[in-house]
N, C-alpha and C positions, 0 to 999 in steps of 0.2 A: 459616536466614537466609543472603543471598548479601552474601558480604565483600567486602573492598575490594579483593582480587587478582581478584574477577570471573570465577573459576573456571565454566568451563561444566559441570565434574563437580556443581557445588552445584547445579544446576539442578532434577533432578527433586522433590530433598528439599525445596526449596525450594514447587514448586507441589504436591506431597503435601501438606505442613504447613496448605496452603489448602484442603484436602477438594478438588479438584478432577481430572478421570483424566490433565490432561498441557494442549496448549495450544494455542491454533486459533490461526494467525501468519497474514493477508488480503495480506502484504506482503511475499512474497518473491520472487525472480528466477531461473528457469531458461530458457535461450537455447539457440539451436543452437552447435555450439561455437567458429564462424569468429566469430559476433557476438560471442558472449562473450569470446572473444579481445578484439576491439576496443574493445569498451566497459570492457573491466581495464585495456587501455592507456591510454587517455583517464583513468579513475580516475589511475591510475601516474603519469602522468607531465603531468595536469594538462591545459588548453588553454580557449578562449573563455567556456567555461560553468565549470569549476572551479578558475581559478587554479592552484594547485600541484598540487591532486590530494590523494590521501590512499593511502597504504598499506591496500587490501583483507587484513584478517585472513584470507577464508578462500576465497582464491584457489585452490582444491586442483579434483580429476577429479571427475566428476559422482560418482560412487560415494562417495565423501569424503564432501563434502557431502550427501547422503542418509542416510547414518550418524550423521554428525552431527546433523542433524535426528531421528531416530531417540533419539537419547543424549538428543535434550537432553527429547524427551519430547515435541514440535512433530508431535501427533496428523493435524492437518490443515494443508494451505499450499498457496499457490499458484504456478505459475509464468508471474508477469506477464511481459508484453514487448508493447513498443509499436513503432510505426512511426513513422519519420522522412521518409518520400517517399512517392511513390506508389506501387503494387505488389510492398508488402510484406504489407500485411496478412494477404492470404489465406493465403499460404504460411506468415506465422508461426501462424497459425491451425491449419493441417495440422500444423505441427508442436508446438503446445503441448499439441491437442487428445491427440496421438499418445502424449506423454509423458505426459499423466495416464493415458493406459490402461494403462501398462504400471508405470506407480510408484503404490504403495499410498500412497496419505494425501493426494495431490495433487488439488486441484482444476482441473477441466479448464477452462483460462485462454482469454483471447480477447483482442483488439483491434481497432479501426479508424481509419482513415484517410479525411478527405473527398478521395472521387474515384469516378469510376464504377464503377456494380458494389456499393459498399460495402452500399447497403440488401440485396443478397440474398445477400452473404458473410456479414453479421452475422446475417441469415434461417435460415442455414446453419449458422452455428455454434450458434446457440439450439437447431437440429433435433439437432446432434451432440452435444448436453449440455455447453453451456458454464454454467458457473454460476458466473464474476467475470469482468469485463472490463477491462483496463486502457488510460488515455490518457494522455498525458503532452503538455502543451499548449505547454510551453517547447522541446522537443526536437522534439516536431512540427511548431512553428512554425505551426499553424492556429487561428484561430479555430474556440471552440465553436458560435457562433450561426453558423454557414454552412447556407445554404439545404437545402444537398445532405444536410446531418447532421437534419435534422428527422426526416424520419424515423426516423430511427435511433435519435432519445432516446424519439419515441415510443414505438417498436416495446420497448424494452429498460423501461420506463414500465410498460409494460405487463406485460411478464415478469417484473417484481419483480427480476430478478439484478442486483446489485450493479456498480458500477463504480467502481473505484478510480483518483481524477484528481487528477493532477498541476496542482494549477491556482494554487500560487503564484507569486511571483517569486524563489524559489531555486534555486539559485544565483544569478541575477542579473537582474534587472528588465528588462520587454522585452516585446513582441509583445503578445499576448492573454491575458495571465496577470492576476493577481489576483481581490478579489469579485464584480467587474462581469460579463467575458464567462460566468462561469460559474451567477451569480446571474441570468441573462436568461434562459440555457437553463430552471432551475428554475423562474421565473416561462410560461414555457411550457408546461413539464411540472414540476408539483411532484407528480408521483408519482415521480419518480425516486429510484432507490435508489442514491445518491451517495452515497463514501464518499471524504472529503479527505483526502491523503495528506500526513502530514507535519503534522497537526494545521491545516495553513493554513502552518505558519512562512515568512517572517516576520509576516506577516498573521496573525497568531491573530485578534483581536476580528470583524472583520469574517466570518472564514470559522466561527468560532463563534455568531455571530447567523445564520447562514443553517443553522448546524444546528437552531440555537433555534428558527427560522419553521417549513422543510420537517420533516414527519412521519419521511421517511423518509432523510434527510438524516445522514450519519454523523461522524465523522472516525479517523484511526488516529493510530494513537504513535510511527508511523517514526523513529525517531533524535530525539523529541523528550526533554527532562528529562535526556537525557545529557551529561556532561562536555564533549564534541568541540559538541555544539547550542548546549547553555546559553553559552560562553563566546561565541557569535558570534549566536546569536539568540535572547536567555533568554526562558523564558515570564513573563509578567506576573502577578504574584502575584494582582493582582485580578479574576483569571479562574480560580482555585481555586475557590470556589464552582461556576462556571457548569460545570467540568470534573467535580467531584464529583456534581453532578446529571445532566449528561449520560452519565456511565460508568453511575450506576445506571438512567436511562433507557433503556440500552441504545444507545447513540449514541455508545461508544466502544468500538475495536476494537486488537486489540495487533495491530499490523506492527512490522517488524522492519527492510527493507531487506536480510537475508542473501540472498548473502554479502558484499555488495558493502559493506561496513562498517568504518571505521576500528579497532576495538576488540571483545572480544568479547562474542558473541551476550548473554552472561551479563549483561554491562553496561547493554543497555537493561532487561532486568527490575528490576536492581537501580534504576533511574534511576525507576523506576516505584513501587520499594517505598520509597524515600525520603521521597515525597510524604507516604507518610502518611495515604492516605485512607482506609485501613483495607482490612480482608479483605474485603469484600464488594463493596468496590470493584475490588481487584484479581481475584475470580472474574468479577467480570461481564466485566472486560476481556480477558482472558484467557485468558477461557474463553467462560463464558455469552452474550456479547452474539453474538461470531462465531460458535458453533455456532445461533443463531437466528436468524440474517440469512443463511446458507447454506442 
């Protein structure tokens, strides 16, 4: 059982005691290292999207961090990164594709950007075994329903892989976020394999009834049910049900946010084993749901 000091050593014994081999995490972050530099500063020292910021628990050298994912038993993960302008994509592409080949456990990550070019980068990245892809709709500052991106849901629609989107209004309400822009995309293509990051927060209800509709419609546990969440965006008790049914559906998925995390990695499992939904809930999440949707 993981105590209230939130020991990352508790961790393994922890998902052992649930019959499961370790833990499939859809929501973690590795960067090249100028970016990451600047996106821990932005975390540090706060600015337009995060107010104060938050102290990164596990701000350490790429090797660190891989270790620790290793320790803590986090079988498989990703390394999402999104674009915020035009002509990043590609490049971060070359490079996240690069790092999954050479780091075992990682899934070889992708994103996009509307602007020219993007249908046959994302073409490209499918061909080089991309299998999740990450958006992030607040930091990108675009709308989903843009012309240019049609294709693109299509094409990905069709490949069944996974896209992990940023489509709340957190940190702060603005632009093209909430259940609208991204609930019109799904009404176009409700084959897509959309996975809500961040449970929806603050929006649960709404981005929970569009996993309810679409088949293939997911969402993750990013920083959700945790101490640092709950106290600024709690989840609403009357969505216990619809969460226990959707985890055993298979329509919830454990992300993490490492390492870009106020607290340790150990604290969202435990924020998860609190709930209470029992052991079969927490293998689907944990386990079972994300090694079936990869």
């Amino acid at each position: 059982m993981l105590t209230e000091h939130d020991s990352d050593a508790d961790v393994p014994g922890w998902w052992a005691a649930l019959g499961v081999p370790g833990l499939i995490d859809l929501h973690v972050h590795f960067l090249p290292e100028r970016m990451e530099r600047r996106v821990w500063h932005h975390f540090d020292h706060g600015g337009p999207l995060m107010g104060d910021g938050w102290k990164i628990e596990y701000q350490w050298p790429v090797d660190e961090r891989l270790a620790r994912l290793r320790e803590l038993g986090v079988r498989t993960f990703s390394a999402l990164a999104y674009a915020h302008r035009p002509d990043m994509a590609a490049d971060l592409n070359a490079w996240t594709l690069d790092f999954a080949r050479r780091t075992p456990g990682c899934l070889p990550s992708a994103t996009f950007y509307p602007e020219p070019g993007v249908v046959d980068y994302v073409r490209q990245a499918l061909t080089d075994g991309a299998r999740i892809f990450k958006v992030h709709l607040q930091v990108g500052g675009f709308d989903p329903r843009l012309e240019e991106l049609d294709a693109v849901w299509g094409m990905l629609a069709d490949s069944g892989v996974p896209v992990v989107v940023h489509a709340s209004s957190v940190p702060v309400p603005g632009g093209c976020v909430g259940p609208e822009p991204i609930g019109e995309v799904l009404r176009r293509h409700p084959r897509l394999r959309l996975v809500i990051a961040h449970l929806g927060m603050p929006e649960y209800e709404p981005f929970f009834a569009l996993a309810q509709r679409y088949e293939r419609v997911a969402l993750d546990t990013t920083m959700a049910f945790t101490d640092f969440s709950q106290l600024r965006m709690p989840f609403p008790d009357t969505l216990r049900p619809a969460l226990l049914d959707l985890g055993l559906a298979g329509k919830v998925v454990l992300g993490s946010d490492f390492p870009t995390i106020p607290y340790p990695y150990a604290h969202q499992l435990r924020a998860l084993d609190r709930l209470d939904l029992g052991d079969d809930w927490l293998r689907a999440v944990c386990w079972g749901n994300g090694q079936t949707m990869i």
